[in-house]
DSSP file (Angstrom, degrees, kcal/mol; ACC not computed):
  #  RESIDUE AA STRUCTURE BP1 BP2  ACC     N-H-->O    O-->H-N    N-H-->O    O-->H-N    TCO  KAPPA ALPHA  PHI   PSI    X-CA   Y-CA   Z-CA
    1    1 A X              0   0    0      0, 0.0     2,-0.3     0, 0.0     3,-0.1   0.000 360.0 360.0 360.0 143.4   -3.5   -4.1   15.7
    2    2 A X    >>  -     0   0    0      1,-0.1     4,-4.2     4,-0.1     3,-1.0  -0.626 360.0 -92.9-113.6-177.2   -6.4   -4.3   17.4
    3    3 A X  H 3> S+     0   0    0     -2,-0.3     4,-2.0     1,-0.3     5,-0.4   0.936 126.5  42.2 -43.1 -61.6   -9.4   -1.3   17.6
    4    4 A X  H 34 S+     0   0    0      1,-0.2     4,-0.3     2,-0.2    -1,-0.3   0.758 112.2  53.7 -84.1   3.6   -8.3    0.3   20.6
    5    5 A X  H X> S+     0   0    0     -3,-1.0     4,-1.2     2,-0.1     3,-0.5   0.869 114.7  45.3 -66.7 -55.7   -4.3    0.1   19.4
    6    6 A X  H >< S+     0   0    0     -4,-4.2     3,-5.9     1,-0.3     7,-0.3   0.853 110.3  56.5 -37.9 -66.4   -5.7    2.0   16.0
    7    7 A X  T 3< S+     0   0    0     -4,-2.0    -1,-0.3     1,-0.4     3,-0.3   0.570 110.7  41.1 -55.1 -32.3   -7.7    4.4   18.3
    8    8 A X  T <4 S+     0   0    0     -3,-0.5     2,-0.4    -5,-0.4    -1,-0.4   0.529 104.9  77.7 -83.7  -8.6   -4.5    5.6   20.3
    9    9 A X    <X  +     0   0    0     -3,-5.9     4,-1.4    -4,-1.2     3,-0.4  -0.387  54.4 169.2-115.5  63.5   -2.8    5.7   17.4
   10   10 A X  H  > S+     0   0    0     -2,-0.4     4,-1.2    -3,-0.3    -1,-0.2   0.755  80.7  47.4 -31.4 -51.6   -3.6    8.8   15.4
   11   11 A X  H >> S+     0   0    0      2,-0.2     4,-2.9     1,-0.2     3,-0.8   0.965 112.9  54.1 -81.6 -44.3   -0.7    8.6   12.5
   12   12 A X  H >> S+     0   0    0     -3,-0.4     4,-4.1     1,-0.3     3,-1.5   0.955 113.6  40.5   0.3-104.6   -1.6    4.6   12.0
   13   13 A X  H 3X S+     0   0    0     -4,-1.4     4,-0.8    -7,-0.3    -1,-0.3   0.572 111.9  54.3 -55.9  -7.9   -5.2    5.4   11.5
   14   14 A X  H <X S+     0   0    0     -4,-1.2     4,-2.2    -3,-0.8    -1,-0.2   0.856 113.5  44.6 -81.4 -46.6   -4.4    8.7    9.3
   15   15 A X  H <X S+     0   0    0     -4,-2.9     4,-1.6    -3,-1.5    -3,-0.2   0.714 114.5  49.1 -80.5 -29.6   -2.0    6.3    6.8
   16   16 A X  H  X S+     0   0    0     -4,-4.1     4,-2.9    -5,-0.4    -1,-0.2   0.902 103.0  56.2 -80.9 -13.9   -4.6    3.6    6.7
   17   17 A X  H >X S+     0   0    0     -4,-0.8     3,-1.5    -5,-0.4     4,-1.1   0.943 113.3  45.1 -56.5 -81.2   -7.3    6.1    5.9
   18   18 A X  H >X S+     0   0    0     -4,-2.2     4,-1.4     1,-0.3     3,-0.9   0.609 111.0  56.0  11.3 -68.5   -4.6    7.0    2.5
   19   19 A X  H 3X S+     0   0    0     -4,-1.6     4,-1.9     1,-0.4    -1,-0.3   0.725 108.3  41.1 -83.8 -37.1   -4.2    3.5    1.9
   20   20 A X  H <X S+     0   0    0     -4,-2.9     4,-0.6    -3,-1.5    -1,-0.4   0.754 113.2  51.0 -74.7  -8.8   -7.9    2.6    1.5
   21   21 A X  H << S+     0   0    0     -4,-1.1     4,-0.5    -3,-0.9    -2,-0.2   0.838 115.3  47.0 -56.6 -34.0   -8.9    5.5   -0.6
   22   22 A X  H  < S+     0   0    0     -4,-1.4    -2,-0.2    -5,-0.3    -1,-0.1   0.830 114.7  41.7 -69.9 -61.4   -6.0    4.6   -2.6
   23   23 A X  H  < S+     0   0    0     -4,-1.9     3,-0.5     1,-0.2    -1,-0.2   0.655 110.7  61.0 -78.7   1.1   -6.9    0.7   -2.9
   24   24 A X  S  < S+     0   0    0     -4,-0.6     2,-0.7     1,-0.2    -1,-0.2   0.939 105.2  46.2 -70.3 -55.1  -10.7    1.8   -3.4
   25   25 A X  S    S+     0   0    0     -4,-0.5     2,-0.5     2,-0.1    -1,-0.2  -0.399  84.5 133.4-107.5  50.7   -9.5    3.9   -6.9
   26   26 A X  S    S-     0   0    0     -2,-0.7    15,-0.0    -3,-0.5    -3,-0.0  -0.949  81.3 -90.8-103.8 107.3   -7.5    0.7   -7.8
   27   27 A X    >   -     0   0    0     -2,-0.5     3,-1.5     1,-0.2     6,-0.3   0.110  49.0-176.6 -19.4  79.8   -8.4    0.0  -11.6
   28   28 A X  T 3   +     0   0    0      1,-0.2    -1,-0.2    -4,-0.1     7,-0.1   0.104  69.2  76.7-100.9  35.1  -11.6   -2.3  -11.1
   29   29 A X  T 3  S+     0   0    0      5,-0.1     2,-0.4     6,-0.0    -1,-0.2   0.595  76.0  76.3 -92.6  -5.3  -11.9   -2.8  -14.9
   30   30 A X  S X> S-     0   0    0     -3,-1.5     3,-1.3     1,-0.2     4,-0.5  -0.711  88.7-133.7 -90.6 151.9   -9.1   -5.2  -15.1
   31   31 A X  T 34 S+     0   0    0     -2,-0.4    -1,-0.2     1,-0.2    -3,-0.1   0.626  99.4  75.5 -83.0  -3.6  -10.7   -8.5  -13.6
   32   32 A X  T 34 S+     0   0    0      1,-0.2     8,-0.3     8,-0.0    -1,-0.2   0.857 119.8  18.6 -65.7 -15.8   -7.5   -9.2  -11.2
   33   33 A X  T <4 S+     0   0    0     -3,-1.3     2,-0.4    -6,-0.3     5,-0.2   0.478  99.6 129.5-133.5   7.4   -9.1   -6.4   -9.2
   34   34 A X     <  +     0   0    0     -4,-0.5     2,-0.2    -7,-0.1    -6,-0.1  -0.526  48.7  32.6 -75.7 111.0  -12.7   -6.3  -10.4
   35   35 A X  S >  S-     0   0    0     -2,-0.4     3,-0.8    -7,-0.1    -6,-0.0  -0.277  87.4 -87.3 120.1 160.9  -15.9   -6.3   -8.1
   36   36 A X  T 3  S+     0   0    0      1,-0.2     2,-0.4    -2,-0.2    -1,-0.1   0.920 123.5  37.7 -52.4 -61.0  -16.5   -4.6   -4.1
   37   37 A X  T 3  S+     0   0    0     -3,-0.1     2,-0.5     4,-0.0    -1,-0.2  -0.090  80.2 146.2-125.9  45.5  -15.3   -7.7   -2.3
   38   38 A X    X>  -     0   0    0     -3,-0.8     3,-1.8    -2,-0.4     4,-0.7  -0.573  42.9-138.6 -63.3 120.3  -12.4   -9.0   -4.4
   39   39 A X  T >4 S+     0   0    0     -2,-0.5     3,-0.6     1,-0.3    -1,-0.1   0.733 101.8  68.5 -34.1 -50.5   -9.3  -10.8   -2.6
   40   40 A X  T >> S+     0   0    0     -8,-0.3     3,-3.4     2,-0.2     4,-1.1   0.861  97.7  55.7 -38.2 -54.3   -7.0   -9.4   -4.4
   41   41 A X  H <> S+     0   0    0     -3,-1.8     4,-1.2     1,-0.3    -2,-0.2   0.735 105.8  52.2 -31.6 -46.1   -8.0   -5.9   -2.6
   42   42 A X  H <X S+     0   0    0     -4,-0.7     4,-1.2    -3,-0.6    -1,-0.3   0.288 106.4  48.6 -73.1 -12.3   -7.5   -7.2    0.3
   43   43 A X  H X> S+     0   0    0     -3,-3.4     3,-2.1     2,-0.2     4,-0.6   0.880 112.0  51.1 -84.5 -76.2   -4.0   -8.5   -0.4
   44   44 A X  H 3X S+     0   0    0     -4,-1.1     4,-2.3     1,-0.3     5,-0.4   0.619 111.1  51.8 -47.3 -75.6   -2.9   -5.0   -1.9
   45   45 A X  H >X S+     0   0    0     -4,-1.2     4,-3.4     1,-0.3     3,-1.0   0.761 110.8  45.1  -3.1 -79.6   -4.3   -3.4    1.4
   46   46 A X  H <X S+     0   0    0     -3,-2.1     4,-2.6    -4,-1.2    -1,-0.3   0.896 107.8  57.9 -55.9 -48.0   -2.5   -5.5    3.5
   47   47 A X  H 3X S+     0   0    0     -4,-0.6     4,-2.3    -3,-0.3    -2,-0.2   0.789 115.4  44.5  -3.4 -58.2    0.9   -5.0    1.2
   48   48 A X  H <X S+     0   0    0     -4,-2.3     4,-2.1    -3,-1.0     5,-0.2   0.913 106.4  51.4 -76.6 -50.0    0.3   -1.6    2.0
   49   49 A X  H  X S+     0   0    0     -4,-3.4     4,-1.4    -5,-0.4     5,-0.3   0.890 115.1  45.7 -49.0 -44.0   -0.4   -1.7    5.4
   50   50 A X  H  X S+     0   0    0     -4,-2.6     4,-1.2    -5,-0.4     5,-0.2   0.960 106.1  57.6 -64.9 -56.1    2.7   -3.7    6.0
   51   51 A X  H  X S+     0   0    0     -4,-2.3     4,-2.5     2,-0.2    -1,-0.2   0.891 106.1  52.5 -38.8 -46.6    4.8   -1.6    3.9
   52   52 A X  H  < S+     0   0    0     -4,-2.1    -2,-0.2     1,-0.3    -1,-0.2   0.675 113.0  41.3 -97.1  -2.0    3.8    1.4    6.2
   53   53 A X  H  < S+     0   0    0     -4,-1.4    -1,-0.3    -5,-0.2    -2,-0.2   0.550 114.9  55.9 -94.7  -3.3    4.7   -0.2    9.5
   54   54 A X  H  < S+     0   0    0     -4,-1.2    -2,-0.2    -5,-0.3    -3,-0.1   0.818 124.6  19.7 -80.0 -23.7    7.6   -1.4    7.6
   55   55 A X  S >X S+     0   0    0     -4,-2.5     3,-1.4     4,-0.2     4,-1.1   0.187  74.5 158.6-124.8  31.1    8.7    2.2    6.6
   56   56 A X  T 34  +     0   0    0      1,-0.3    -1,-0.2     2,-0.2    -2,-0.1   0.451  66.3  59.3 -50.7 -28.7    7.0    3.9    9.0
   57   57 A X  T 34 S+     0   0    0      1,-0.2    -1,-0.3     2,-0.1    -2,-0.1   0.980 118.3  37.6 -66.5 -58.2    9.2    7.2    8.8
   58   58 A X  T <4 S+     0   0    0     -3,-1.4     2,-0.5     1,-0.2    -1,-0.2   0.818  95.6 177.2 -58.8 -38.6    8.1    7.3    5.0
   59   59 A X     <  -     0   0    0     -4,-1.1    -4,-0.2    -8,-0.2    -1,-0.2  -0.628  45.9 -31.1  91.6-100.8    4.7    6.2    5.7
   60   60 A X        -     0   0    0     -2,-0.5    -1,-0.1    -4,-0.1     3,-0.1  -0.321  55.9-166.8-164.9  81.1    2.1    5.8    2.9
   61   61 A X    >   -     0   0    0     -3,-0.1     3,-1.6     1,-0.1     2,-0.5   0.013  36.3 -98.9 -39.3 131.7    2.4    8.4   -0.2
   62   62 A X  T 3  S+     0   0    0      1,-0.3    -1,-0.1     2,-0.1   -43,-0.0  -0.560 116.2  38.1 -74.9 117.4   -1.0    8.8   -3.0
   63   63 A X  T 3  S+     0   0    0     -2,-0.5    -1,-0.3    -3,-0.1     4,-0.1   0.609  79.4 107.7 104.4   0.6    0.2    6.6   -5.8
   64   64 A X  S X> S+     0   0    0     -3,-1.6     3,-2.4     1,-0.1     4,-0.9   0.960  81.0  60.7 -51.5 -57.3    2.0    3.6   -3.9
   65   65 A X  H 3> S+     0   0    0     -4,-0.4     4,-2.6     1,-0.3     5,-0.3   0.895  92.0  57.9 -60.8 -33.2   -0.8    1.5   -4.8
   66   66 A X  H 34 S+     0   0    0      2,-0.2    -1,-0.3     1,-0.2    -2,-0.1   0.554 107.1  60.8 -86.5  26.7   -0.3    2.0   -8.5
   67   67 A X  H X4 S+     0   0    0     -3,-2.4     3,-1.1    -4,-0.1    -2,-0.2   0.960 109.8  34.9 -21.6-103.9    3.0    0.5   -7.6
   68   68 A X  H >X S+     0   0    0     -4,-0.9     4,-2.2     1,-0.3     3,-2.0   0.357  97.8  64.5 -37.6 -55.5    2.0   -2.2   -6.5
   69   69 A X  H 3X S+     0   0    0     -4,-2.6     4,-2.2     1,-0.3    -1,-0.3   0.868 102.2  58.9 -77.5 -27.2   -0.8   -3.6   -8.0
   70   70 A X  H <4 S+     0   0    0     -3,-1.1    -1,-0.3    -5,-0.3    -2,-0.2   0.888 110.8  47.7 -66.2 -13.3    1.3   -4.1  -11.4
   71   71 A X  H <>>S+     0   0    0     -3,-2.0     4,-2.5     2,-0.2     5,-0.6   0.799 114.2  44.2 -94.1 -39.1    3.6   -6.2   -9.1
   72   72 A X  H  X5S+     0   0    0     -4,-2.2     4,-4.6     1,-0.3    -1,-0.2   0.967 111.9  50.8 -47.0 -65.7    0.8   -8.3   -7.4
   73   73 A X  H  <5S+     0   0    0     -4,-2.2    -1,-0.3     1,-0.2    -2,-0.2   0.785 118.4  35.8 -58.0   2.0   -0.9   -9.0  -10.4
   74   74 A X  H  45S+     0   0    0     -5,-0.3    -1,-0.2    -3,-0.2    -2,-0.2   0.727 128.7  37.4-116.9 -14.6    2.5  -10.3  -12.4
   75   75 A X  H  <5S-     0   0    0     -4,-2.5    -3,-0.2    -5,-0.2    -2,-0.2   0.908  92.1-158.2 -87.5 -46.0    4.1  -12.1   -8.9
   76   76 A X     << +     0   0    0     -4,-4.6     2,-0.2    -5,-0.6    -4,-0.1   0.744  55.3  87.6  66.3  26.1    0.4  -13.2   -7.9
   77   77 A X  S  > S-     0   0    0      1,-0.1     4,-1.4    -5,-0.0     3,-0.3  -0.863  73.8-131.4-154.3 157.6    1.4  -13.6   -3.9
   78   78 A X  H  > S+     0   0    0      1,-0.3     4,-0.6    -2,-0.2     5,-0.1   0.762 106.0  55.1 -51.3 -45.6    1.6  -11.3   -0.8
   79   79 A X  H  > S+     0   0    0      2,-0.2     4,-1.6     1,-0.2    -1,-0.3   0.927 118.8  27.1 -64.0 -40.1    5.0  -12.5    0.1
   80   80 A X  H  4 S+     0   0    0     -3,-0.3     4,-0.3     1,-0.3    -2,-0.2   0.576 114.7  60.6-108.2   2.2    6.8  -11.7   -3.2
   81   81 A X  H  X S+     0   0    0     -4,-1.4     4,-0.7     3,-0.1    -1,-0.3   0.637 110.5  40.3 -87.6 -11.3    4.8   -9.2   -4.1
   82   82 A X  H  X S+     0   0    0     -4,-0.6     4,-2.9     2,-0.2    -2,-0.2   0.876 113.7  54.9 -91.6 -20.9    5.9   -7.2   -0.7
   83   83 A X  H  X S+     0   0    0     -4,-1.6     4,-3.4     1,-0.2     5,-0.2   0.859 111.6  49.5 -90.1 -40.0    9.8   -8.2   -0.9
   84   84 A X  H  > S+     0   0    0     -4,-0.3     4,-3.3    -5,-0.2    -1,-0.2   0.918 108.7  45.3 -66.0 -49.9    9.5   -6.9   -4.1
   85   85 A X  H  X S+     0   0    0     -4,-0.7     4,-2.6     2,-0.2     5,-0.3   0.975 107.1  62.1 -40.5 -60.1    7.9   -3.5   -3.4
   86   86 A X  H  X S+     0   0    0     -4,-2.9     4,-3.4     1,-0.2    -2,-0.2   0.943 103.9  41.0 -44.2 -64.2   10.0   -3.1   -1.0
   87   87 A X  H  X S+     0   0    0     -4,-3.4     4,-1.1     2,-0.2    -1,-0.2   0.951 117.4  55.2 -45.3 -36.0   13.5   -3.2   -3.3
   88   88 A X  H >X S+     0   0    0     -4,-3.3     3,-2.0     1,-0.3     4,-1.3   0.978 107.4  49.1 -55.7 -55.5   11.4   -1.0   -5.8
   89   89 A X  H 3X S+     0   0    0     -4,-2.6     4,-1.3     1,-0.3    -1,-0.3   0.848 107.2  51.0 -73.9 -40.9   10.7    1.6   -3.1
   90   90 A X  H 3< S+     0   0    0     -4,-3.4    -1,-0.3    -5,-0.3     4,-0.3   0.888 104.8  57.0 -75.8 -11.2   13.9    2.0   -1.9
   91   91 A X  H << S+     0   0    0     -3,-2.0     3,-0.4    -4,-1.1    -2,-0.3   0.995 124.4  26.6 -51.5 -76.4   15.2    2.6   -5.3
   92   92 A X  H >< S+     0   0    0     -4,-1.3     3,-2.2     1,-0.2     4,-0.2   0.080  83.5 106.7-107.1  33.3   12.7    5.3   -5.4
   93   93 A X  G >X S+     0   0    0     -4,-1.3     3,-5.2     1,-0.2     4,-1.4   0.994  77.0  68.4 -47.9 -61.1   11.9    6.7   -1.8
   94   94 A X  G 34 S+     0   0    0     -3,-0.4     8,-0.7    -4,-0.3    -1,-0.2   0.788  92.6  60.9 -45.9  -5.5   13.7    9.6   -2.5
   95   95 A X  G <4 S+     0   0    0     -3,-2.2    -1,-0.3     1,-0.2    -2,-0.2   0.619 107.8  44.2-104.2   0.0   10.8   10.5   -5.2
   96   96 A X  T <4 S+     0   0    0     -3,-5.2    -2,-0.2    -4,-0.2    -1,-0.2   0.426  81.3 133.0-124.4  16.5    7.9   10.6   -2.4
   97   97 A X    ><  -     0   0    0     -4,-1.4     3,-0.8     1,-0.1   -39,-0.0   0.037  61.5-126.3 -16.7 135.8    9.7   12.4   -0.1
   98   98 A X  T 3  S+     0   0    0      1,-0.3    -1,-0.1     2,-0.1   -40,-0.0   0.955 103.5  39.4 -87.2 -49.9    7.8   15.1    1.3
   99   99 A X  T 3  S-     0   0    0      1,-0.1    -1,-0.3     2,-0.0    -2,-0.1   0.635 103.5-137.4 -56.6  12.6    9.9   18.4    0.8
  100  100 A X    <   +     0   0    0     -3,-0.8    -1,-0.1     1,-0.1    -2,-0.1   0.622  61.5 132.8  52.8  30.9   10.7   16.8   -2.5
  101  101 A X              0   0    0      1,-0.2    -1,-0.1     0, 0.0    -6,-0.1   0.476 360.0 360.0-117.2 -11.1   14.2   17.4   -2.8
  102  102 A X              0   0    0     -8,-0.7    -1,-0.2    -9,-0.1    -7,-0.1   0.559 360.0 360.0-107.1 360.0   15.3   13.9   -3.9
């Protein structure tokens, strides 16, 4: 997406704000995620990002990322770590609902 897609696109940029606060307070004592400009960050980020055009209705929820990163770190790539997320999360959508009711 490029800058002036984001910039028209309020709910976009609101759910990537989420998603880096999120992959910011990502456990940087374990060394898969450890240091400012690790790679790994950047996958989980994108993971996420993908995920929330993927689910857009659902969007991006606090606490996806600690999903996730156990799934990165034990698959160790983008692709099978999102195919996987994905099954998890539909298992358990119904638990970041927002009225909460599932």
């Amino acid at each position: 997406m490029t800058e002036g897609q984001e910039a028209r696109f309020s709910e976009y940029r609101d759910r990537k704000s989420l998603v880096e606060k999120d992959v910011n307070r990502t456990d940087r004592t374990h060394p898969f995620f450890a240091g400012d400009n690790n790679p790994n960050l950047i996958v989980l980020q994108d993971i996420l990002m993908t995920y929330v055009m993927y689910n857009f209705d659902l969007g991006y929820v606090q606490g996806m990322s600690d999903i996730l990163a156990p799934l990165l770190l034990l698959l160790g790539n983008e692709v099978d770590s999102f195919w996987c997320f994905v099954g998890f999360m539909d298992k358990i959508a119904s638990n970041f609902d927002m009225d909460q009711a599932g």
